[in-house]
LUMKOLDO-760173 format. One record per residue (C-alpha): x, y, z; residue number from 1; residue in three letters. Coordinates in steps of 0.02 Angstrom, whole numbers. Example, Ala and Ser with C-alpha at 12.3 -4.5 7.8 and 13.67 -1.06 7.14 Angstrom:
<nodes>
NODE | 615 | -225 | 390 | 1 | ALA
NODE | 684 | -53 | 357 | 2 | SER
</nodes>
This chain:
<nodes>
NODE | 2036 | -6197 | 4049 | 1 | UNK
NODE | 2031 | -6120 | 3892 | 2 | UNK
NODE | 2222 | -6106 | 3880 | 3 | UNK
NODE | 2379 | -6179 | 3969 | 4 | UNK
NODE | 2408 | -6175 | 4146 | 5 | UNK
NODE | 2541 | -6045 | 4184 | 6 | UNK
NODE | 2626 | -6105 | 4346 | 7 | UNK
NODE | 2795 | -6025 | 4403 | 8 | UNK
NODE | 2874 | -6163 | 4514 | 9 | UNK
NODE | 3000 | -6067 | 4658 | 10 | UNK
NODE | 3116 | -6190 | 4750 | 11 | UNK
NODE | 3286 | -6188 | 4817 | 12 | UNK
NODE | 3379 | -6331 | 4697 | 13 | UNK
NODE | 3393 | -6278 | 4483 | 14 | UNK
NODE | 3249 | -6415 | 4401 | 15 | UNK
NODE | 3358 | -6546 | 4360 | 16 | UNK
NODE | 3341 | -6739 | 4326 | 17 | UNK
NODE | 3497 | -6779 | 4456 | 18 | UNK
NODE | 3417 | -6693 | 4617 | 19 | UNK
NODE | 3262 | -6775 | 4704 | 20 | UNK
NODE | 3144 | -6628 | 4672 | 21 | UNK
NODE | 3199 | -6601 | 4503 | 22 | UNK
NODE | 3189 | -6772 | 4459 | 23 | UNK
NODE | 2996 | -6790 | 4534 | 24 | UNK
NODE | 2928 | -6628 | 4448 | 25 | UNK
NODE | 2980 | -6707 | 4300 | 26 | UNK
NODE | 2886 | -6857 | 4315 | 27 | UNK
NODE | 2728 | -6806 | 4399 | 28 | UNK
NODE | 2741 | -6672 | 4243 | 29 | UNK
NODE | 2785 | -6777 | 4125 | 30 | UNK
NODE | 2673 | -6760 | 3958 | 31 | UNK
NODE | 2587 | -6616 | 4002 | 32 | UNK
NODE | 2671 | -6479 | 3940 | 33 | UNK
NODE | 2594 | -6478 | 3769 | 34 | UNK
NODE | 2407 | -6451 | 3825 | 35 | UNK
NODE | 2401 | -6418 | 3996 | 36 | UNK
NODE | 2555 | -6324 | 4067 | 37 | UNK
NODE | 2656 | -6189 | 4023 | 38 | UNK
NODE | 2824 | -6183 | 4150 | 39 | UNK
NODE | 2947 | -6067 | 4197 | 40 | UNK
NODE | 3050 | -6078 | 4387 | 41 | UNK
NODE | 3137 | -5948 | 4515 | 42 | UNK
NODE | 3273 | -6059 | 4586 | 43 | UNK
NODE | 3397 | -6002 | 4735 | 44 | UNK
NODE | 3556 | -6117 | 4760 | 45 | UNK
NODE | 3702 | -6103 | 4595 | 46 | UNK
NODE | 3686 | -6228 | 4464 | 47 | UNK
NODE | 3601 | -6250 | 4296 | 48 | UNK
NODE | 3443 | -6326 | 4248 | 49 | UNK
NODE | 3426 | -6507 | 4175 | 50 | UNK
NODE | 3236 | -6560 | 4115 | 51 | UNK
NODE | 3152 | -6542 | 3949 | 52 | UNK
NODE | 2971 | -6462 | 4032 | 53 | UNK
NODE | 3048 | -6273 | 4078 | 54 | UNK
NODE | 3123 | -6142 | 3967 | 55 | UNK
NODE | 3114 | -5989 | 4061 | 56 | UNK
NODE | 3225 | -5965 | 4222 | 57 | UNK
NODE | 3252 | -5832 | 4356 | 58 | UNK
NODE | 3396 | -5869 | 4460 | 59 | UNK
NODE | 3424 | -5790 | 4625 | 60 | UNK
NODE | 3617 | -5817 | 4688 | 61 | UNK
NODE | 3639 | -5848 | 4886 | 62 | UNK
NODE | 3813 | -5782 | 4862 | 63 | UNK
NODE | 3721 | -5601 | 4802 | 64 | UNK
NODE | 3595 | -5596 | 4943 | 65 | UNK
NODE | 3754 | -5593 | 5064 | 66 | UNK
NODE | 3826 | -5471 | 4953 | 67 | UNK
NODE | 3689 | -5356 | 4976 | 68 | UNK
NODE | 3682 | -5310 | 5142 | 69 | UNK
NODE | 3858 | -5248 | 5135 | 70 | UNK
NODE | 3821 | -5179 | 4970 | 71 | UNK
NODE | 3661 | -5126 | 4928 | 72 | UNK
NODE | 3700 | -5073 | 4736 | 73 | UNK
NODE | 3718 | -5265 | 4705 | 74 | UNK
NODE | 3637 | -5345 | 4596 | 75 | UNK
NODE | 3521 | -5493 | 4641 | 76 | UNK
NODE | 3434 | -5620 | 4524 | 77 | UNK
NODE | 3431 | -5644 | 4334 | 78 | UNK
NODE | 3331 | -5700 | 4186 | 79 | UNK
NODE | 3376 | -5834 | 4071 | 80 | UNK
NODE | 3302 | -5935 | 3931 | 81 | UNK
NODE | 3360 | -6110 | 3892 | 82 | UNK
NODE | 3252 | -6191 | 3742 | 83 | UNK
NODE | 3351 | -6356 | 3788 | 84 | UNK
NODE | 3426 | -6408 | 3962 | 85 | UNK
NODE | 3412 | -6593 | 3940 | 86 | UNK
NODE | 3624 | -6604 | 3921 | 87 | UNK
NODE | 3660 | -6509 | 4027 | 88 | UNK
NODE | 3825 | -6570 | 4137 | 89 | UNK
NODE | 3789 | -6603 | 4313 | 90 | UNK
NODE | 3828 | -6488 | 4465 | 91 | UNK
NODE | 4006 | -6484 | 4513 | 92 | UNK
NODE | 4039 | -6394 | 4696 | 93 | UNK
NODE | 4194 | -6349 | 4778 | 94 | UNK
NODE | 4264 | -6442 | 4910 | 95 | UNK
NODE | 4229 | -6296 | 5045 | 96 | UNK
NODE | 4049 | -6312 | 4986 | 97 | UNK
NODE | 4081 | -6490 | 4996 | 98 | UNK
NODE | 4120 | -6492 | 5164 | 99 | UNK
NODE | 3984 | -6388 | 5222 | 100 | UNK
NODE | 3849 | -6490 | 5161 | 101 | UNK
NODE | 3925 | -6642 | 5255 | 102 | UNK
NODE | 3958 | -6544 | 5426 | 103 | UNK
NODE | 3784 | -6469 | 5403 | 104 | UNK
NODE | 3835 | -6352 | 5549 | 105 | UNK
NODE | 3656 | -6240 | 5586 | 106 | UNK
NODE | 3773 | -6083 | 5579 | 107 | UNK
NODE | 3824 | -6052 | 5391 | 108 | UNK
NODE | 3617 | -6121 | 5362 | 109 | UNK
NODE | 3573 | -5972 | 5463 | 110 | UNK
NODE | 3696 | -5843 | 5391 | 111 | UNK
NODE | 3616 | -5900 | 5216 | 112 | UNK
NODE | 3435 | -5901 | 5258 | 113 | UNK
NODE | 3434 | -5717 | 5343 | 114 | UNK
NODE | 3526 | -5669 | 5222 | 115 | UNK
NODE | 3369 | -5667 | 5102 | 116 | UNK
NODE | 3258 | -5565 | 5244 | 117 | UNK
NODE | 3315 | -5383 | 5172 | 118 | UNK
NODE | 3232 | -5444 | 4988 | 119 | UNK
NODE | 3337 | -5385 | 4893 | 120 | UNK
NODE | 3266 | -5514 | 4762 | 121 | UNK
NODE | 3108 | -5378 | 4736 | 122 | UNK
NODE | 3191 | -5285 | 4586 | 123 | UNK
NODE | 3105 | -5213 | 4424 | 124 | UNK
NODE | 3176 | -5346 | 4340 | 125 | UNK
NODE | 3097 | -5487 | 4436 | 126 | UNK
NODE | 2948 | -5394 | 4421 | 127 | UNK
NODE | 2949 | -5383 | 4251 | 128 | UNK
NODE | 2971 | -5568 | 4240 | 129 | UNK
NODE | 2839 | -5613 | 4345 | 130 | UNK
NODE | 2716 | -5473 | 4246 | 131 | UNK
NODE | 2771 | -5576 | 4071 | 132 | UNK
NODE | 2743 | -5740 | 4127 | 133 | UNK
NODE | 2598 | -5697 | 4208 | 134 | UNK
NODE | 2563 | -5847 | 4299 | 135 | UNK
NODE | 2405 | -5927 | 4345 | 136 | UNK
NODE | 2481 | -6027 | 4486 | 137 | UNK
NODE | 2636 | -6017 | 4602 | 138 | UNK
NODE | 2693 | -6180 | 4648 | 139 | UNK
NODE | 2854 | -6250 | 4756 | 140 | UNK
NODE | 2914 | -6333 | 4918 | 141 | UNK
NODE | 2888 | -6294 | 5075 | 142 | UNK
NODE | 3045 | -6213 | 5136 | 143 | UNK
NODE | 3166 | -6171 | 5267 | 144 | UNK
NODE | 3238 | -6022 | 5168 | 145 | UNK
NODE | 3153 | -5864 | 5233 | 146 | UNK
NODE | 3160 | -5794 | 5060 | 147 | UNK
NODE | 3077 | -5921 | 4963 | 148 | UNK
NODE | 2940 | -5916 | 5060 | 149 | UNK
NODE | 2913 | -5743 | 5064 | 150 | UNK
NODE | 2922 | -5727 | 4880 | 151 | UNK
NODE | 2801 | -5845 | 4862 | 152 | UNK
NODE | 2690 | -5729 | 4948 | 153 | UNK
NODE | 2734 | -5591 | 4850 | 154 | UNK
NODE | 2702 | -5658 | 4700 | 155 | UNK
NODE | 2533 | -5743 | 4748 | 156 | UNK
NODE | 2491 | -5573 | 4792 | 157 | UNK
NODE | 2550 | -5467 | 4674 | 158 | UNK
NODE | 2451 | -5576 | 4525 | 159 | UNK
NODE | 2298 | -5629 | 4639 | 160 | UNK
NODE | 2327 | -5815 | 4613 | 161 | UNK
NODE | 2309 | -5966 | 4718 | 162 | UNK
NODE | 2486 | -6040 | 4820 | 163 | UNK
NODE | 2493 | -6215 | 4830 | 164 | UNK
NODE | 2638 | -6270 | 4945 | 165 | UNK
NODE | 2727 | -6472 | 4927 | 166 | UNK
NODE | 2820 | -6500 | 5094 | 167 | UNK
NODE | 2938 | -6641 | 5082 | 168 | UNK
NODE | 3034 | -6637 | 5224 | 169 | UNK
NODE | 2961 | -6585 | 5402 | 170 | UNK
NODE | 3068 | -6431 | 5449 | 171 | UNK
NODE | 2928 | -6380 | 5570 | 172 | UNK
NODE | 2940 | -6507 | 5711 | 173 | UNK
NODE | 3007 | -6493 | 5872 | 174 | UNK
NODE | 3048 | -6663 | 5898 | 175 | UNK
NODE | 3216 | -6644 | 5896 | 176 | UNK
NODE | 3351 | -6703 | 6008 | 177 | UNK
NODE | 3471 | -6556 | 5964 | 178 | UNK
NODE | 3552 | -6443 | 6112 | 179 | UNK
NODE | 3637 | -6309 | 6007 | 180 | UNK
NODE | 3557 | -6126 | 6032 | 181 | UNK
NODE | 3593 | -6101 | 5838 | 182 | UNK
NODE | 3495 | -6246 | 5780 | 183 | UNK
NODE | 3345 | -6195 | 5902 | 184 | UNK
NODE | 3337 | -6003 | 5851 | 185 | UNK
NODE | 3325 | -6070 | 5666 | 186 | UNK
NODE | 3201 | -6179 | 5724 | 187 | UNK
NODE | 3120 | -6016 | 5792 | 188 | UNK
NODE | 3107 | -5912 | 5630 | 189 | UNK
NODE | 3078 | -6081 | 5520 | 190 | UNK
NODE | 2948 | -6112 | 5598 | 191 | UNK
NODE | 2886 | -5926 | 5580 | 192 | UNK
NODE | 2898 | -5928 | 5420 | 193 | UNK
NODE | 2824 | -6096 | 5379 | 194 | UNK
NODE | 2670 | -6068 | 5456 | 195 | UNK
NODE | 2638 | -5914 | 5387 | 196 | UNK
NODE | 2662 | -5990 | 5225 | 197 | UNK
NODE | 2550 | -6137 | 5241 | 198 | UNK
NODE | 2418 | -6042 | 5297 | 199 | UNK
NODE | 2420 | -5943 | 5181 | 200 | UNK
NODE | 2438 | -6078 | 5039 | 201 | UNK
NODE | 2272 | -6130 | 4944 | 202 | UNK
NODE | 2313 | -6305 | 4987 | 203 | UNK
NODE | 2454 | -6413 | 5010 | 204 | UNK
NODE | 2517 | -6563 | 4943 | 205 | UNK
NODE | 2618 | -6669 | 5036 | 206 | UNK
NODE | 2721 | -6836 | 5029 | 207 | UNK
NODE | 2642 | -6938 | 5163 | 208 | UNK
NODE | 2492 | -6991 | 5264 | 209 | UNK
NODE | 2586 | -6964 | 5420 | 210 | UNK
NODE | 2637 | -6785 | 5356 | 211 | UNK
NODE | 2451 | -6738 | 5297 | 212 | UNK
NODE | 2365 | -6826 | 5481 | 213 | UNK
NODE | 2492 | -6669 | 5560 | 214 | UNK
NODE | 2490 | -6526 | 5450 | 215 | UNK
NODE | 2318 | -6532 | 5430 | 216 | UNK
NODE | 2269 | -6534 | 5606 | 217 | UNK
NODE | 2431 | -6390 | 5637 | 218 | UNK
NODE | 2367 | -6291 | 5516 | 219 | UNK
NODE | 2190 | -6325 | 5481 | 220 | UNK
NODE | 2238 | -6335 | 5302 | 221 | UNK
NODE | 2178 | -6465 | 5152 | 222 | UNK
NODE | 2305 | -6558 | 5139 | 223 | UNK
NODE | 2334 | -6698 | 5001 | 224 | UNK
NODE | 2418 | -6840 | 4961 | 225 | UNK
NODE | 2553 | -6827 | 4821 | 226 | UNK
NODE | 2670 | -6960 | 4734 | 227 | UNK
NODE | 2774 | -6992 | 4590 | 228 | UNK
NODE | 2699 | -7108 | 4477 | 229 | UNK
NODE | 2702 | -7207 | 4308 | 230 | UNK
NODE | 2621 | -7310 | 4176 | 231 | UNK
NODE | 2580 | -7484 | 4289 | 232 | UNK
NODE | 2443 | -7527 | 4161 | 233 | UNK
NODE | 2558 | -7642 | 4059 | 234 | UNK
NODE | 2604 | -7813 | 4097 | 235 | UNK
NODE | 2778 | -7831 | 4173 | 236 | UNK
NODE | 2854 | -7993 | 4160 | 237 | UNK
NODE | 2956 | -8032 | 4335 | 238 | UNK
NODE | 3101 | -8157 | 4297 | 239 | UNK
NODE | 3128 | -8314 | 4423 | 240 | UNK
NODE | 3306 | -8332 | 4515 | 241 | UNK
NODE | 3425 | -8411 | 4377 | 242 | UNK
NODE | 3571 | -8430 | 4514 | 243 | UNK
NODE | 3717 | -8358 | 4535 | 244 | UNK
NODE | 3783 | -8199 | 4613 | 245 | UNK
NODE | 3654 | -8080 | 4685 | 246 | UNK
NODE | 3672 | -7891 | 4653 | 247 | UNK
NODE | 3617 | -7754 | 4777 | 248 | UNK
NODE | 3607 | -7583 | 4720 | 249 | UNK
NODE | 3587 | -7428 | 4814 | 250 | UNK
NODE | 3565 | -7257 | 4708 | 251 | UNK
NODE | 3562 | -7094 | 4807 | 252 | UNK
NODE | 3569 | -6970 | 4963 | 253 | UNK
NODE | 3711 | -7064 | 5074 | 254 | UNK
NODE | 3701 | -6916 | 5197 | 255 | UNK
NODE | 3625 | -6869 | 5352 | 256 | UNK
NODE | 3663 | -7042 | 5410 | 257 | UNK
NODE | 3648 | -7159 | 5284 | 258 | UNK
NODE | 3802 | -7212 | 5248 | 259 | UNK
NODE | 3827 | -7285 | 5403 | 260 | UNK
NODE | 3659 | -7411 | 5386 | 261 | UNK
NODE | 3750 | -7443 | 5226 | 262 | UNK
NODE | 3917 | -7487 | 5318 | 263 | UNK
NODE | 3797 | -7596 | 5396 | 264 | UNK
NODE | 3734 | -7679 | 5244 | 265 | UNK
NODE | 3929 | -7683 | 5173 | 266 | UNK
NODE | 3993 | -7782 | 5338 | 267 | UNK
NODE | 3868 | -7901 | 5359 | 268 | UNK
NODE | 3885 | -7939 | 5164 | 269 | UNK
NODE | 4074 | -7967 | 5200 | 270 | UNK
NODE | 4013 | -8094 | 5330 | 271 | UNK
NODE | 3877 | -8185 | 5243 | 272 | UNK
NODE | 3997 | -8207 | 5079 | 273 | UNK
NODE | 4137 | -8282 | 5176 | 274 | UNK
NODE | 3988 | -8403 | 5268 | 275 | UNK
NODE | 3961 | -8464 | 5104 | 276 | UNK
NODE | 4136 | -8488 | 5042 | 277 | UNK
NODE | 4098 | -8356 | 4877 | 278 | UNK
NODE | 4054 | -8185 | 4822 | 279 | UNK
NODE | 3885 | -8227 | 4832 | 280 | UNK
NODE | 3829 | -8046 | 4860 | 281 | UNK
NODE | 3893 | -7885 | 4793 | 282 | UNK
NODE | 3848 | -7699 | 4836 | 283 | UNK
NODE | 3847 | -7548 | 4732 | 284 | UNK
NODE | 3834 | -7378 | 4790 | 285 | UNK
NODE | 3788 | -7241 | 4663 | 286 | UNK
NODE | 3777 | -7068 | 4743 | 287 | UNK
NODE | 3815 | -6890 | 4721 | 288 | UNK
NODE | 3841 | -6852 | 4910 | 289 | UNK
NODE | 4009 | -6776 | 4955 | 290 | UNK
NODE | 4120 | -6904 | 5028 | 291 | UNK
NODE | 4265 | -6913 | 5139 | 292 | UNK
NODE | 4398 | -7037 | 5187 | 293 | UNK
NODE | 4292 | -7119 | 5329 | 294 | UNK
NODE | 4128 | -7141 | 5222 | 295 | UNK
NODE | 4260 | -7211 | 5060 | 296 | UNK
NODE | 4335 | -7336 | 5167 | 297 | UNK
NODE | 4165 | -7427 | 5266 | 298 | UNK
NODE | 4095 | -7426 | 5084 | 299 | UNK
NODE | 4258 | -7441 | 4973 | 300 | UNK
NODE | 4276 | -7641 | 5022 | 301 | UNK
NODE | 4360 | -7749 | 4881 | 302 | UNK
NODE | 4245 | -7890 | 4820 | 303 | UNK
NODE | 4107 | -7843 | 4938 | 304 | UNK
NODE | 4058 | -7639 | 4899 | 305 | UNK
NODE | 4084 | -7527 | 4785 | 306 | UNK
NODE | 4052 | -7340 | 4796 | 307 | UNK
NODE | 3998 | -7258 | 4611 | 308 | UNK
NODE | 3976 | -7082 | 4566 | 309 | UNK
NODE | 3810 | -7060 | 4504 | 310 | UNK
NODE | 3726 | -7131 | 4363 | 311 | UNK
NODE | 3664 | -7008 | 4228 | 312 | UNK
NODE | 3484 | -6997 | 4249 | 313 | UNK
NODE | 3425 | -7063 | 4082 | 314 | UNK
NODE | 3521 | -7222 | 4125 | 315 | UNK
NODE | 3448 | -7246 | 4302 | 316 | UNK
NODE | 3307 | -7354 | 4270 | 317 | UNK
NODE | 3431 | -7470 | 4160 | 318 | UNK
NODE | 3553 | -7466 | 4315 | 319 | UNK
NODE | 3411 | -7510 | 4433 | 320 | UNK
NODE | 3364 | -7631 | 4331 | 321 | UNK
NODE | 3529 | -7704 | 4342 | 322 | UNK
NODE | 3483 | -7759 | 4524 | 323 | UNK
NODE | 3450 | -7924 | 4601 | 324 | UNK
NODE | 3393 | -7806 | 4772 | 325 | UNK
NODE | 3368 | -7628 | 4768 | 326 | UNK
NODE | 3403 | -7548 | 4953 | 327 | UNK
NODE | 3313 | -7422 | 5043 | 328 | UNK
NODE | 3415 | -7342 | 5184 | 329 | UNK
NODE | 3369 | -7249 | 5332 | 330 | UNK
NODE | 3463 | -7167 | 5445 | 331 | UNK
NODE | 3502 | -7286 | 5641 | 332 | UNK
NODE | 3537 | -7139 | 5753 | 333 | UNK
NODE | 3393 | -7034 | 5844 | 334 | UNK
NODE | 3439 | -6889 | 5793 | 335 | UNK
NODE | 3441 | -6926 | 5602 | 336 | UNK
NODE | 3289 | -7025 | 5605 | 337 | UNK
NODE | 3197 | -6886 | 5661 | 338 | UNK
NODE | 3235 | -6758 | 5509 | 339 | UNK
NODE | 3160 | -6912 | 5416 | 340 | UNK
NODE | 3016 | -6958 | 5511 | 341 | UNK
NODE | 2884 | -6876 | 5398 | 342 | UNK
NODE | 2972 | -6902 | 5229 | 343 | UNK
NODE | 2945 | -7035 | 5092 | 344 | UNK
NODE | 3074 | -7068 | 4976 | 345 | UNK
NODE | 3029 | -7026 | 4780 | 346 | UNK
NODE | 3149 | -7156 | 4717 | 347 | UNK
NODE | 3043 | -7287 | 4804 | 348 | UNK
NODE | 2927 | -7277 | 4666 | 349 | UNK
NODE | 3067 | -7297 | 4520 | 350 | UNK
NODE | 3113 | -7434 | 4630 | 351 | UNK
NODE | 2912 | -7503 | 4628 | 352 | UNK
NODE | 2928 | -7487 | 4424 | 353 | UNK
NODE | 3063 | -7587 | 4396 | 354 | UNK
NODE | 2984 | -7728 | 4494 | 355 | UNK
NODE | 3139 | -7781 | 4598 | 356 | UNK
NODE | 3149 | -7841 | 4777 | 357 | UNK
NODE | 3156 | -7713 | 4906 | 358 | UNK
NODE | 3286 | -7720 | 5039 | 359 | UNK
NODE | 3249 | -7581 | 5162 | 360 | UNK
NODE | 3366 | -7556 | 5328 | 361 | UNK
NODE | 3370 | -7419 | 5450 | 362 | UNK
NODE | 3255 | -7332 | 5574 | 363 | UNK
NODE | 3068 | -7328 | 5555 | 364 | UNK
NODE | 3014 | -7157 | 5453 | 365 | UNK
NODE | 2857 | -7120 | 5340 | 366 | UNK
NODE | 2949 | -7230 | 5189 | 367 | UNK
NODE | 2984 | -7374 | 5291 | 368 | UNK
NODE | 2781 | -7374 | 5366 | 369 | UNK
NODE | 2722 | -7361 | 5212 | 370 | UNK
NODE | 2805 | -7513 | 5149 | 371 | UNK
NODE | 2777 | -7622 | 5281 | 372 | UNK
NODE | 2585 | -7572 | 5274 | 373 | UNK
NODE | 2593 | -7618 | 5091 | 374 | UNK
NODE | 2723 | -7763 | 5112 | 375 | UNK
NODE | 2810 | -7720 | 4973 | 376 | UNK
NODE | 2985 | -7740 | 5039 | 377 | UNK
NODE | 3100 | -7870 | 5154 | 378 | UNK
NODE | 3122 | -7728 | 5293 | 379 | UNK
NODE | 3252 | -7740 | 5407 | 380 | UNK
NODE | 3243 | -7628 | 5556 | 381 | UNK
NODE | 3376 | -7562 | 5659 | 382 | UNK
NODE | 3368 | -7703 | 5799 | 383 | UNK
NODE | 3377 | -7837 | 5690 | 384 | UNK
NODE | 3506 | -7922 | 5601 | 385 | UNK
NODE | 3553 | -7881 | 5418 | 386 | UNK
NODE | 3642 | -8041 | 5420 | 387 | UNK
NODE | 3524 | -8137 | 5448 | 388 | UNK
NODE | 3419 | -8090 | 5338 | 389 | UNK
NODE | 3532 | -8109 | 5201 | 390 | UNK
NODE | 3582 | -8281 | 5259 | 391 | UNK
NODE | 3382 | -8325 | 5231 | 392 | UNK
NODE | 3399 | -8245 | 5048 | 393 | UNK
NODE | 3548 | -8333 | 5013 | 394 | UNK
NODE | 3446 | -8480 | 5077 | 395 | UNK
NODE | 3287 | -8441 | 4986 | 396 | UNK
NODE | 3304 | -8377 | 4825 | 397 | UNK
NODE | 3140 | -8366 | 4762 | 398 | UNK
NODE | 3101 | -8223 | 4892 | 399 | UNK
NODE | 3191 | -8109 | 4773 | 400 | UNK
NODE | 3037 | -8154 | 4650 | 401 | UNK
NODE | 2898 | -8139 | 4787 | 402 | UNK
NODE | 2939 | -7969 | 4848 | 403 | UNK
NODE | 2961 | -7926 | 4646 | 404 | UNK
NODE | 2784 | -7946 | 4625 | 405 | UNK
NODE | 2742 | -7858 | 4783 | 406 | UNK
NODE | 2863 | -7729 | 4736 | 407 | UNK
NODE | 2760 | -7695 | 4559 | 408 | UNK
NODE | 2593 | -7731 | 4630 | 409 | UNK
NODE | 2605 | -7578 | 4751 | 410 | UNK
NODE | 2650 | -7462 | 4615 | 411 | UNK
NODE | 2502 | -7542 | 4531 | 412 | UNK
NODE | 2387 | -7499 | 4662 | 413 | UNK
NODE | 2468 | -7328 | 4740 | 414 | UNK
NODE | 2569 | -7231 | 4579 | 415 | UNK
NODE | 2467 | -7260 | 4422 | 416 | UNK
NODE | 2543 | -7089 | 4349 | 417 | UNK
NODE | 2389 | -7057 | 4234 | 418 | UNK
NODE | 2261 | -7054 | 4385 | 419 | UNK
NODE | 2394 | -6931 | 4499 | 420 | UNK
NODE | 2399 | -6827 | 4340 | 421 | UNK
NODE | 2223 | -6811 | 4302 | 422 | UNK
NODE | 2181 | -6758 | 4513 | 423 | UNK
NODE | 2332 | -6641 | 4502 | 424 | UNK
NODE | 2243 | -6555 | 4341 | 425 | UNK
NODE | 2087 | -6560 | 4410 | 426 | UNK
NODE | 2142 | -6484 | 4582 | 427 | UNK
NODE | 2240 | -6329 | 4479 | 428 | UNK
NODE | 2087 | -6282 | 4366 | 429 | UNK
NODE | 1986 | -6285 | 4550 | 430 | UNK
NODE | 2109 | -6165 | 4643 | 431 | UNK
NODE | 2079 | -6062 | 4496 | 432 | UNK
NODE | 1916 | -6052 | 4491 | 433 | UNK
NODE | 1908 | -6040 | 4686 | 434 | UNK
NODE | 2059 | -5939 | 4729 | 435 | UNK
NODE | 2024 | -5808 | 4863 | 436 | UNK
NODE | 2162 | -5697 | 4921 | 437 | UNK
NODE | 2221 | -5739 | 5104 | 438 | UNK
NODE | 2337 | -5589 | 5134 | 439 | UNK
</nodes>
């Protein structure tokens, strides 16, 4: 390419450091920027930016899409330029927004999503910031939201240019053990709206073998593999057990389930501690998730767990590092395990580069396959006992250090962030160069 990649990235979360999306566009973009890629994002839910790659925004409120069916004269979306978002402070929500992100009731998901079926995104003005970027690329999620979806077509046909979707999550299953009407008619338009759009994508990235084995048979698209990465290439030195107290460490998403495999982990700690006669274990929790009293008291225990707001993101690595055993939870219940299923967890690999043992506990998704096919954790499934396991720990030290090395050795072999940059590069200058409309 004789000049920067232009790629307008359209997701649902602001780009910021503290969300899981955010925080992986960051690193698989990392560096890039001054050669290769010129940003700018169309984001949907309220909230500022946070990352030091994007300067140009285009934020479409939720709150104004509702608006606008009762009043069409509303205005919808705006344009703003931030030269630096790296301070930014991090999200606050109120506590009715709060509470509807921990009911997660398929109603107010469906009032939101059709909301954004009249467009009333497609203004001048978003056309005018489209026509000035003038992207090369559009770039984003694959998403449940109706309107993200569909303005990812519109833009990849307005400019001509290739669409390359990154599911994370799989919204388009039906294995789902779910009885409610609502939850089944947004299934119905989801699923609509999904296929359309990967279909219609160039090709699609996406965050697990078992994901690419079904969407690529579904959908008869080229699917490929895509993980966060970093520099593996040095030497890491792996320190040996020097006795004492072990910390675990969880950082992130306690929701959807998994704060109750973490009640798990916080119970059988209590247990193995008073076996020994001594706080020979201690938990702590770092997590943005909205709380309430029955998740603060199974993980508020005194000399056993400790739930933490989050860490700011330029001190995560540090905090990890912190850690005797970093855990990896996944939900216990059916039900949760099967939003999951297809998923791998990004903070795996920050987990991988700070070379730490690898507790993983829940139900068996994409995440926890992947690292029992590359042993590179002590996994605990749901049927088995936590306590136990701890017990042989507590009894064995030095497994801390083996499962170290494993840890590092399977970012060495899987996330070398040079190599996933350089295929990512060469796979944008190809859709280029090959981009044929599909509309």
């Amino acid at each position: 390419m004789n000049h920067k990649i232009r790629i307008l990235v359209i997701t649902f979360l602001p780009w910021r450091g503290d969300n899981s999306i955010g925080n992986s566009y960051s690193n698989i973009f990392r560096g890039m920027t001054e050669d290769k890629y010129e940003f700018a994002q169309v984001y949907f839910r309220n909230g500022m930016p946070q990352n030091d790659l994007v300067h140009k925004y285009y934020h479409v409120s939720e709150m104004d899409m509702i608006k606008a069916w009762f009043k069409p004269n509303t205005k919808v979306g705006r344009y703003f330029y931030l030269e630096d978002s790296t301070d930014m402070q991090e999200d606050k929500f109120s506590s009715a927004y709060n509470m509807v992100r921990m009911l997660r009731w398929p109603i107010f998901f469906c009032i939101r999503e059709l909301a954004g079926l009249k467009d009333s995104w497609k203004t001048k003005d978003f056309d005018n910031f489209i026509d000035q970027f003038n992207p090369d690329i559009v770039f984003g999620t694959l998403s449940q939201a109706p309107a993200i979806n569909r303005m990812m077509w519109y833009v990849s046909k307005k400019k001509n240019i290739p669409l390359i979707t990154y599911p994370w999550d799989d919204y388009y299953s039906l294995d789902h053990s779910n009885f409610s009407p609502v939850f089944w008619f947004r299934k119905w338009y989801t699923r609509h709206f999904l296929r359309k759009t990967a279909i219609r994508s160039d090709f699609m990235y996406c965050i697990s073998n078992l994901m690419i084995d079904e969407y690529s048979k579904e959908f008869k698209q080229d699917c490929r593999l895509l993980f966060k990465g970093y520099d593996f290439d040095r030497e890491r030195e792996i320190k040996r057990d020097s006795g004492g107290a072990k910390k675990i460490i969880f950082m992130g998403n306690i929701g959807q389930g998994r704060w109750k495999t973490l009640a798990r982990l916080a119970e059988a700690v209590k247990r193995v501690n008073e076996k020994i006669g001594s706080q020979y274990f201690l938990v702590d929790i770092y997590t943005l998730s909205p709380k309430n009293a029955q998740i603060e008291e199974a993980l508020n225990i005194p000399n056993v767990c400790i739930l933490n707001p989050p860490v700011p993101n330029d001190k995560v690595l540090a905090t990890m590092n912190e850690a005797d055993v970093l855990v990896h939870a996944e939900p216990l219940e059916k039900t949760e395990i099967q939003f999951f299923r297809a998923s791998f967890s990004t903070k795996l690999v920050d987990y991988f580069y700070n070379a730490k043992c690898i507790l993983a506990i829940g139900g068996m998704t994409a995440s926890t396959d992947y690292l029992l096919r590359n042993d590179a954790a002590i996994v605990v499934s749901k049927n088995e006992s936590i306590e136990d396991k701890l017990l042989e720990i507590a009894n064995n030290p030095n497994i801390l250090y083996e499962y170290a090395q494993k840890s590092w050795d399977c970012g060495v072999r899987n996330h070398q962030i040079k190599e996933i940059q350089s295929r990512m590069y060469n796979d944008f200058v190809n859709a280029i160069k090959q981009h044929k409309p599909k509309f």
